[in-house]
N, C-alpha and C positions, 0 to 999 in steps of 0.2 A: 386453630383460630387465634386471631389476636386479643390482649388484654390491655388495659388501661399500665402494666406495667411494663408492656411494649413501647408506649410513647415516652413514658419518662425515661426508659433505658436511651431508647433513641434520643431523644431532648439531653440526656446527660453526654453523649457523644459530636451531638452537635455544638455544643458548649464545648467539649475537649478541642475537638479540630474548626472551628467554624470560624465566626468574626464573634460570639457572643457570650459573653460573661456569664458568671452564677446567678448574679443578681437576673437575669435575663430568662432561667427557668420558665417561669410562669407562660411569658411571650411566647417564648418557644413552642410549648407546649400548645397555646391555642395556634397558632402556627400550624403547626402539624395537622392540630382537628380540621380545621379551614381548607386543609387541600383535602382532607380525607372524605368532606362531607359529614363530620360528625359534630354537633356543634355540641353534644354531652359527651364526657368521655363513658358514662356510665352506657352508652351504646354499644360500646365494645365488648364482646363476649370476654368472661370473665373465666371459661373453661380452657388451655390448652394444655397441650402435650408437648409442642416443638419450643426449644433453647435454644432462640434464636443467638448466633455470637458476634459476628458484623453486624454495620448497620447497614448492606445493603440484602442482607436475610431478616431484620426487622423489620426493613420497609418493603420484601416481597409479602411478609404474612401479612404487615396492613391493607396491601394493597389486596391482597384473595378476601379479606376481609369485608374490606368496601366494596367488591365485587359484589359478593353474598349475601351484603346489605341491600344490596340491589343501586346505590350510592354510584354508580358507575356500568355501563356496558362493558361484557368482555371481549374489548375488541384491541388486539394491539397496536395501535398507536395511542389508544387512550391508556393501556397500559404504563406507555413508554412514556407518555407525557407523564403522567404522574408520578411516575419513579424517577424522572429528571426533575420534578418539582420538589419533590420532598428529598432527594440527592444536592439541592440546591442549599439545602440550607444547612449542610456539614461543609460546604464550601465556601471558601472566604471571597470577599468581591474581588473584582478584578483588579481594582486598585491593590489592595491588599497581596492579590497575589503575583501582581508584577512586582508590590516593593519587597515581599521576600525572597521574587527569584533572584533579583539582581544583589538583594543583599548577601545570599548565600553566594553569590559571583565573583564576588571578592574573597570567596574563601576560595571558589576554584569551580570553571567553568563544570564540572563533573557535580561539585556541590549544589550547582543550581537546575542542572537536570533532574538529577535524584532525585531533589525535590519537586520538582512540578510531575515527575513521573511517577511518585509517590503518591502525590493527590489525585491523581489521574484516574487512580487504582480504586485509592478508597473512596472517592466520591461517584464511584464506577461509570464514569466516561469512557472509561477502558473497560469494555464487557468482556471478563476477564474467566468467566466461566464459560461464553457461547465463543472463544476463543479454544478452549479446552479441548473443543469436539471436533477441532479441524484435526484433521489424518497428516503427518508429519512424519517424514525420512528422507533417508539420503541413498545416491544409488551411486557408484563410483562409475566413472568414466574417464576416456583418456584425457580430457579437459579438465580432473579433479571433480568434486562430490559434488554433483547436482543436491540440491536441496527441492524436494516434491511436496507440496500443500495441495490436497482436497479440501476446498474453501466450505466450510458446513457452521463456520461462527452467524452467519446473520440469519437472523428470525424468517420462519415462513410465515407468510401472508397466510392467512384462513379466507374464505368466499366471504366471509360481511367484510372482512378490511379490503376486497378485492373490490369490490361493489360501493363501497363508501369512497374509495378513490377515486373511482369511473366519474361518480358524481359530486363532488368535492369541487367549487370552483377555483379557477386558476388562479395564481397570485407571482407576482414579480419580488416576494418581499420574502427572505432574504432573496438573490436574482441565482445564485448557485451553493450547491451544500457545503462549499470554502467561503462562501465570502464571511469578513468580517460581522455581519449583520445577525450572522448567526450565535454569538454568543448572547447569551441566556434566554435564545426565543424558547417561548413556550410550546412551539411547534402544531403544525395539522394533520390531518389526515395522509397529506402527500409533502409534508418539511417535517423534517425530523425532529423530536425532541432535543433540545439542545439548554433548557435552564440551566443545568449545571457544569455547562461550558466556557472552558477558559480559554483566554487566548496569550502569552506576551507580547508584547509589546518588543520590537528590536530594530534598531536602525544596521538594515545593510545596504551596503556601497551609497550612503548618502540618504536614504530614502525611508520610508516606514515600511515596515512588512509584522507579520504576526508569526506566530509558535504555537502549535498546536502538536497533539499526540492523535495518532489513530483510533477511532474507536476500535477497530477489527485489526489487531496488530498484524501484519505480516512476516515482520521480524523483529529481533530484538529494540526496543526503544523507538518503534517504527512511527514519526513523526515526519509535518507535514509545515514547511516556510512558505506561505500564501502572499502575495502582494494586498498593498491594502485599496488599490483601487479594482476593481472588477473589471481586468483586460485580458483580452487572449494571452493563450501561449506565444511566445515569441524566442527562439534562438540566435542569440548575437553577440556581440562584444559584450554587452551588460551582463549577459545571461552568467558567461564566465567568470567576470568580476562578481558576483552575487556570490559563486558558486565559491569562489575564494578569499572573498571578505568573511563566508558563513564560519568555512571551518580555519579562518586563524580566530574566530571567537570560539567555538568550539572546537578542538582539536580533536577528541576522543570520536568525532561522528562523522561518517559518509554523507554524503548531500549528492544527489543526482538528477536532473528532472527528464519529462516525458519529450519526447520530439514533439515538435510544434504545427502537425498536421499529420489530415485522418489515416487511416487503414495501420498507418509506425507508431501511433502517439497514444497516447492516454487514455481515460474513459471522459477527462474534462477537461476538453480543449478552451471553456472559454474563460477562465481564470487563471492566471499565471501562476503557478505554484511550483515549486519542489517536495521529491522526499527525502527522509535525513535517517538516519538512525547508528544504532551505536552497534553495528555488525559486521562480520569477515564476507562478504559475498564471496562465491566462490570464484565468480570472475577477480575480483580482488586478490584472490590467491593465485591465479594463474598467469606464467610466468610469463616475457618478455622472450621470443623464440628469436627474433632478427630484429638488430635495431639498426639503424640508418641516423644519418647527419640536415638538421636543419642548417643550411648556412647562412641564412636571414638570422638564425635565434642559437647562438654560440654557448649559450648557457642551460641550453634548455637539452636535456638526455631523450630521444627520441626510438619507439619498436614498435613491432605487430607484437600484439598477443598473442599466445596460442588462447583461440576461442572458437568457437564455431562461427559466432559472428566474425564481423570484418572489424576489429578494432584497435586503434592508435591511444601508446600511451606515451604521455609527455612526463618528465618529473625535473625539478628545478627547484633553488631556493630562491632564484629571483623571481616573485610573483608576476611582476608588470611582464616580465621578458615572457613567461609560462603563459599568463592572458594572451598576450600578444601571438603569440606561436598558436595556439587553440582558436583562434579568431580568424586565422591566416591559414587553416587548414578548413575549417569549417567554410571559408567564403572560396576557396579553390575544389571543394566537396560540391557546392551548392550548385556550382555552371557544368561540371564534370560529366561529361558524358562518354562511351566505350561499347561499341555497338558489337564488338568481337564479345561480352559478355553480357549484353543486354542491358547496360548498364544505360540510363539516360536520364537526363537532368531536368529536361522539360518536354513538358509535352507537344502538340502541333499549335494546343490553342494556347500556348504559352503558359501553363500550369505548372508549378515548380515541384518536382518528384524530392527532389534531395535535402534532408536534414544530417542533422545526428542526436545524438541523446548520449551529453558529457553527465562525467562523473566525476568528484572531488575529495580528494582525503589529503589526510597527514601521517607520513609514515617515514618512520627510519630519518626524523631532522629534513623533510625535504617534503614537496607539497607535490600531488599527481594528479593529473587530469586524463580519466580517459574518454577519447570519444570513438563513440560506435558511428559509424557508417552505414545510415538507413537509404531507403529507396522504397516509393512509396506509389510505385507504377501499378495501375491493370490491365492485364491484357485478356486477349478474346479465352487463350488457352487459361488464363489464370484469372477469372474474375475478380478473386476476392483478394488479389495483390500476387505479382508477382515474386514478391520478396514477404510472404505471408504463409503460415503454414498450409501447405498444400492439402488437399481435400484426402489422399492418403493418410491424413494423420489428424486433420479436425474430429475426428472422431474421439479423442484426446482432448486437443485443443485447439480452438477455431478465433478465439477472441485475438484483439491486437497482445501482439508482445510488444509491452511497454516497460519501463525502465528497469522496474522489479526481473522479471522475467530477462530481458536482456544480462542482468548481472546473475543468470543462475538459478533463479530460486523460483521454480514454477508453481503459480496460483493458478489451478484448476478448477472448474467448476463440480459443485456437489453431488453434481446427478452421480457421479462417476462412484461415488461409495458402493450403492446397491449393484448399479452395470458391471465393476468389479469383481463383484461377489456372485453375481451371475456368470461372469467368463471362470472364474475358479470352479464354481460347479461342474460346469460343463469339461471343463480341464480333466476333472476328476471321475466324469464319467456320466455325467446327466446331460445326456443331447437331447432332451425334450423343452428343452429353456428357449426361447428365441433374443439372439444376442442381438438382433438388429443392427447397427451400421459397427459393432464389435466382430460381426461375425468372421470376416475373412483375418480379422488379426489373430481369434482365438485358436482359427484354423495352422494356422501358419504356427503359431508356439505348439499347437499338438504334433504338428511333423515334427515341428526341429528336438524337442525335448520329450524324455521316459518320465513320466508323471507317476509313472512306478516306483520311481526311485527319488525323481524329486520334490520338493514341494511346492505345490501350487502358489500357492499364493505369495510366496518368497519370488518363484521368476515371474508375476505378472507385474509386482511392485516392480523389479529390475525393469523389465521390461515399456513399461509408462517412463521409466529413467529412458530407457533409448530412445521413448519415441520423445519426448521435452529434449533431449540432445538431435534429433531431425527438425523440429521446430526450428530450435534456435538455425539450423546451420541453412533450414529455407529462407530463415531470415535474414542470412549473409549475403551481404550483396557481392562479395568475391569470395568465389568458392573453395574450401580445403583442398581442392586439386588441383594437378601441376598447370593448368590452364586457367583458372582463378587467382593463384597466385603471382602467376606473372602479369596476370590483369592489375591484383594489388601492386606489386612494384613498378609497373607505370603510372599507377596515380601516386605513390611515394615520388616518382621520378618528377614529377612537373610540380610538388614542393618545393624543390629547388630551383627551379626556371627562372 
């Protein structure tokens, strides 16, 4: 239970990191009671056991507290509300905390990350424990170490927050969970807690945009460059220039955004955003197998990947020439069509299939752009995209591969923990389980492999690695075979045209 020396511990850390002085105690302090519902502090049980040592394990015991009081339903998002409320006030305003990112910026773009990623932490926007419980490893393949996430960081819903949603009316305010509007809403039933969210403030290629951090990291530093008015995704000339204005302010960080239409592109097509973060994807690591000559762009080092996908990387020190070259392959990609490999650019009713989803860093004194080569067609045989993980492998994963996922690093959904754990069983010798739509993969690893000798649950990990290495290579629009590839070097060939 919590005690009255819970709030002053807290009030005394809110003073340490916050916007508020010693002299400020007192306020604080009623502060604190005012979100808790306690307007005595002498309400607060005076008995515990738990040393709380963060403040964001003080403000859970207050909050089981206030529960118990009865001071609150136990319902999570009024959870979450409160714990972004009372998280809000170890947080400095936004003003505050834009003039110490950029003052730390003059000591060095790295200096100014650290810190906003810092506060991120501890004023836990960054849910840094329900992060904890996601399943994480690596499985080698001939493309270099897939990186494998069972997504299990975000809260489940219980049946009253199921039910309180249903009926919760509709609201336009913020209009999406990037827009700008979202910082420090106090959040509802169906918008998220957001009081103690920050944004910066950054002018790219001319323009406003904001800086924000993941709440559910995906990867290292895994943050997110939103534009500041609420408009579609768009892939174009600017898209590029964005992507390369971001990181000559930051050099240390990847920036890549989602394709700009459905079945290839993101989970949130209607806000323009990128993600950024300070990581090696493993597509990043994988090497340049055949390069070829732009003779429009003389300055600019032009190859295929070796990737499962279909992907072109440019590298140069002349940015404008590098924009120019990525702008000039993306609008020869976009009309492109190859019917020898089903490739097709638009549909009958005029519908455009063809994006890409570029990528941006700084490495080795020279700047890279890579762009993947989406295709975004359904056909009768393939409903749910012909360039989409095939229903052989949805069983895995079904969701779009979006930018993450294209660079390597597969987000999974949670179900897959227990279903896992049920195919190992059955590996091991319990066929009274029903693996349901697992069943003929579990079948097929019991042929191929002596579970006698090996260990289960070592080759099914391997094995979810092959099947995210089948994803990605359904998602290539020119296939790693001798017939796919010569499909890519005719569209390398009309580059030059």
């Amino acid at each position: 239970m919590a005690n009255a020396a819970h709030v002053y511990q807290l009030a005394d850390d809110i003073i340490a990191h916050g916007d508020y002085e010693t002299g400020d105690h007192i306020y604080v302090v009623n502060q604190i009671l005012s979100r808790l519902k306690a307007d005595d502090i002498a309400l607060l049980d005076t008995q515990h056991d738990i040393q709380p040592q963060s403040p964001i394990e003080i403000v859970n015991l207050l909050i089981e507290d206030a529960i118990e009081r009865g001071a609150f339903e136990d319902i999570l998002s009024v959870r979450e509300q409160l714990e972004a409320s009372l998280m809000d006030l170890i947080t400095p305003r936004p003003s505050s905390v834009n003039r110490e990112f950029y003052k730390r910026y003059q000591l060095s773009p790295e200096a100014a990350t650290d810190y906003f990623y810092q506060l991120s932490h501890l004023n836990h926007y960054i849910k840094e424990e329900a992060i904890a419980k996601n399943i994480v490893y690596q499985v080698p393949t001939a493309y270099g170490d897939f990186e494998i996430t069972i997504n299990l960081s975000k809260p489940e819903k219980d049946a009253k927050q199921i039910e309180r949603e249903k009926n919760a009316p509709a609201s336009s305010y913020p209009k999406c969970a990037i827009c700008m509007e979202n910082e420090g809403y106090y959040g509802t039933m169906t918008s998220a807690a957001r009081s103690n969210h920050r944004i910066v403030k950054m002018q790219i290629n001319g323009e406003e945009w904001g800086f924000q951090y993941s709440p559910y990291l995906y990867f290292n530093e895994h943050s997110i460059l939103l534009s500041r008015e609420h408009t579609p995704m768009l892939i174009n000339q600017a898209t590029f220039e964005n992507l390369i204005d971001f990181v000559k302010q930051f050099p240390h960080y990847t920036i890549g955004s989602n394709a700009d239409i459905p079945i290839v592109g993101g989970s949130i097509l209607s806000h323009n955003h990128y993600q950024a973060g300070r990581h090696d994807f493993p597509m990043a690591l994988a090497p340049v197998e055949r390069s070829f000559e732009l003779t429009a762009y003389p300055n600019v080092q032009a190859g295929i990947v070796k990737w499962p996908m279909s992907v072109i990387r440019l590298t140069a020190t002349d940015t404008d020439e590098l924009i120019a070259a990525s702008e000039w392959i993306r609008r020869q990609w976009e009309g492109y069509s190859d019917v020898r490999v089903h490739v097709k650019a638009y549909s009958e009713a005029g519908e455009r299939h063809h994006t890409v989803t570029p990528i941006a860093r700084y490495r080795d004194g020279q700047y890279e752009m890579d762009i993947v080569l989406r295709d975004n067609q359904r056909t009768e045989a393939y409903p749910d995209g012909l360039f989409h993980p095939h229903k052989d492998v949805q069983h895995i994963k079904k969701e779009n591969i979006g930018l993450i996922e294209v660079m390597g690093t597969a987000i999974l959904p949670g179900r897959l923990k227990n279903e896992l754990q049920d195919v190992i069983a059955f590996l091991k010798g319990d066929h009274t389980i029903d693996l349901g739509v697992h069943a003929t993969w579990a079948q097929e690893m019991k042929n191929k492999y002596d579970f006698n000798k090996e260990d289960a649950e070592t080759i099914v990990r391997q094995e979810v690695g092959y099947k995210f290495e089948r994803v990605l290579q359904d998602a290539g629009v020119f296939k790693r075979d001798e017939e796919g590839q010569a499909a890519f070097q005719r569209f390398i060939t009309i580059l030059n045209v």
